[in-house]
N, C-alpha and C positions, 0 to 999 in steps of 0.2 A: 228696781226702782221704776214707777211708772213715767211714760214719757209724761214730758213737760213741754207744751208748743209754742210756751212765751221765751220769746229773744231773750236770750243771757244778755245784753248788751243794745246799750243804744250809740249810735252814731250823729253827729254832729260835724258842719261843717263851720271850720270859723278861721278869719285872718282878718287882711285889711291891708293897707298899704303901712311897710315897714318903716323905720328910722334907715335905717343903715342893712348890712347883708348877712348882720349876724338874726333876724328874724326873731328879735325878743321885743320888742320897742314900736307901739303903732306909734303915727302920725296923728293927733288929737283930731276925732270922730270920722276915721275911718274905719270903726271896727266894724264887722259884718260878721251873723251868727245867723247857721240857717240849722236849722232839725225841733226835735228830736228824730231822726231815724231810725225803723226798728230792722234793719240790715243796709250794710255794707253797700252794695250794690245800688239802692237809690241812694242815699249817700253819695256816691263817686258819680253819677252823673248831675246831679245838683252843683259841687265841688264844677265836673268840668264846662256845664253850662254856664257858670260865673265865671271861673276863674276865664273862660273866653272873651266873655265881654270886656276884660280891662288886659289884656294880654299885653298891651302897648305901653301898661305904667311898670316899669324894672322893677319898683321893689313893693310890688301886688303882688300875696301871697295868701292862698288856702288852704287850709289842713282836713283832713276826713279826721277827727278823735274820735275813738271809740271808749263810752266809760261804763262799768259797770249795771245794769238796770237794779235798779231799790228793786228790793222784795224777786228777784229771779231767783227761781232753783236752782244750787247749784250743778245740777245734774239735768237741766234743761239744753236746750240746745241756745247756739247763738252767734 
């Protein structure tokens, strides 16, 4: 199979300040959504440059997700 140089996947950083500490539930408009990212690694510093800025609110929370990219090879890298 020939190589493939498009990311399997993209990354996305998204949270916001929680309800409570089970982390399903925002607080009405605080969600924050930062990507597409095409790897992992800019991803987590985006994530840790935010998630620093509010490190002082308890239930501020970011997630790195990673979700499939439409149309990648399965046999691509990612």
């Amino acid at each position: 199979m020939p190589y493939d140089p498009t990311p399997r996947q993209l990354h996305y950083v998204w949270g916001g300040i929680f309800t409570d500490g089970s982390w399903r539930d925002l607080e009405p408009n605080t969600e924050e959504s930062y990507g597409p990212f095409h790897d992992a690694k800019e991803a987590e510093r985006v994530w840790n440059e935010k998630a620093r800025r509010n490190i002082d609110i308890a239930n501020h929370r970011l997630f790195v997700i990673a979700i499939p990219r439409p149309g990648a090879a399965p046999g691509g890298r990612g």
